[in-house]
C-alpha positions, 0 to 999 in steps of 0.5 A: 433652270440649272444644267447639268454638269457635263452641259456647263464643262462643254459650253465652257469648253467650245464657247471662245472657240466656236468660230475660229477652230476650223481647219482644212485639208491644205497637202499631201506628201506621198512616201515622204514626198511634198506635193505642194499646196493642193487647193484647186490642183489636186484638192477640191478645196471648199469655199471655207474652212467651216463645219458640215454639220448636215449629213443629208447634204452632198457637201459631207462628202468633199465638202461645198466645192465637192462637185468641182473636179480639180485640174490634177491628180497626184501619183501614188503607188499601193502601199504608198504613205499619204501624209494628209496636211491639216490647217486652220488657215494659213501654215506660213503664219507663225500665229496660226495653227493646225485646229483648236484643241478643243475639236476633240474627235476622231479622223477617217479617209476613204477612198472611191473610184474617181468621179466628176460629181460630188462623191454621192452614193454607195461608192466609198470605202473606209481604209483608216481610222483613229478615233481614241486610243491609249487616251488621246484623241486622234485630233490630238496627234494631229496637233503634235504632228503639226498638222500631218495625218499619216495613213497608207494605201492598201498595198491590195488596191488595184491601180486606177484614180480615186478620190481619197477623202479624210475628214476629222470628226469634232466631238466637243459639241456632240453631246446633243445629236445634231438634229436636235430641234432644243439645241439647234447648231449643236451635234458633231462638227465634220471637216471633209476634204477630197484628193485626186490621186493616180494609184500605181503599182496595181493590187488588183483589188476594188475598195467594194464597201459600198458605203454611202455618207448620206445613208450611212451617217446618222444623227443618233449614230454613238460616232457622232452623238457622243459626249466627252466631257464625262468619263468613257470606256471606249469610242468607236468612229461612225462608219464601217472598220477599214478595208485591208483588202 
């Protein structure tokens, strides 16, 4: 049987990267202040650095350590810049590397009211998203940036502890929808990683989307089945457009 043609560039494209591309989130620097290392201080780190890929199960939330609370929160102010880092596995390895260009996709954070749970149900709201624009990819950034994805706090956001959650959303294997039962371990690669952090300065306004992962995202959703080894218009992020308060 022969496959067609954008099957072949996208098995080609994935196949030396399947098990080493992955990435987390490491740290934050807030209005260019470093944070230090957040893995079980102010992050909710995973036990690794793998995809979710099952957007039934909690973990597509905070990820598989979601529903642990870490022992602190960062402080930040609304309007504040949050410089959330990215990396593959270790940033002092001179070998080492943010994530595989071949993750191609899009990165969005949210934010939700603090809890100690996993961060399930209607309680998130999305304030950022870069998926494609001016033909790269928002991974891409992530890359020349060294791992560094800037966003800023709605200056509208009332005071209060939140989880903010970025995720990056790797398409190269999205041409087939993850619930595929022909193309099992195919469908997009979801990379969440949770902050605890402290807003000051309060707006005075409730993040109030009401957005829930395990609802909203879908399998057939054109965010995340989606393929980019043919040629495209225009991509649009999976969720709702960001609340500017």
């Amino acid at each position: 049987m022969q496959l067609p043609l954008h099957t072949l560039l996208s098995l080609l494209a994935v196949g030396p990267t399947l098990v080493t591309a992955h990435a987390t989130l490491i740290s934050l620097s807030i209005a260019g202040q470093d944070q230090g290392k957040g893995a079980d201080k102010y992050i909710r780190a995973p036990a690794t650095n793998d995809p979710i890929r099952d957007l039934t199960s909690p973990n597509i939330i905070c990820n598989t350590n979601g529903g642990k609370p870490a022992p602190s929160f960062v402080k930040a102010a609304a309007g504040d810049k949050l410089t959330m880092r990215w990396w593959h596995y270790n940033p002092d390895d001179p070998n080492d590397y943010p994530l595989d260009p071949s993750h191609k996709g899009a990165l969005l954070t949210y934010v939700a009211p603090y809890t100690t749970g996993d961060g399930q149900g209607g309680i998130w709201t999305k304030i950022a998203e870069d998926g494609f624009e001016g033909g790269k990819w928002a991974t891409e950034k992530l890359i020349a940036n060294n791992g560094n994805v800037e966003v800023t706090l709605p200056s509208a956001l009332a005071a209060g502890r939140y989880l903010v959650r970025q995720e990056i959303v790797a398409l190269h294997q999205a041409d087939f929808a993850g619930n595929d039962p022909a193309h099992p371990g195919r469908g997009a690669e979801l990379y969440p990683g949770c902050a605890q952090v402290e807003v000051t300065g309060d707006g005075g306004k409730k993040p109030d989307q009401g957005f829930d992962f395990n609802k909203g995202y879908k399998y057939d959703d054109k965010g995340l089945h989606f393929n980019i080894y043919v040629p495209f218009d225009s991509y649009t992020p999976p969720g709702p457009r960001p609340w500017k308060g």
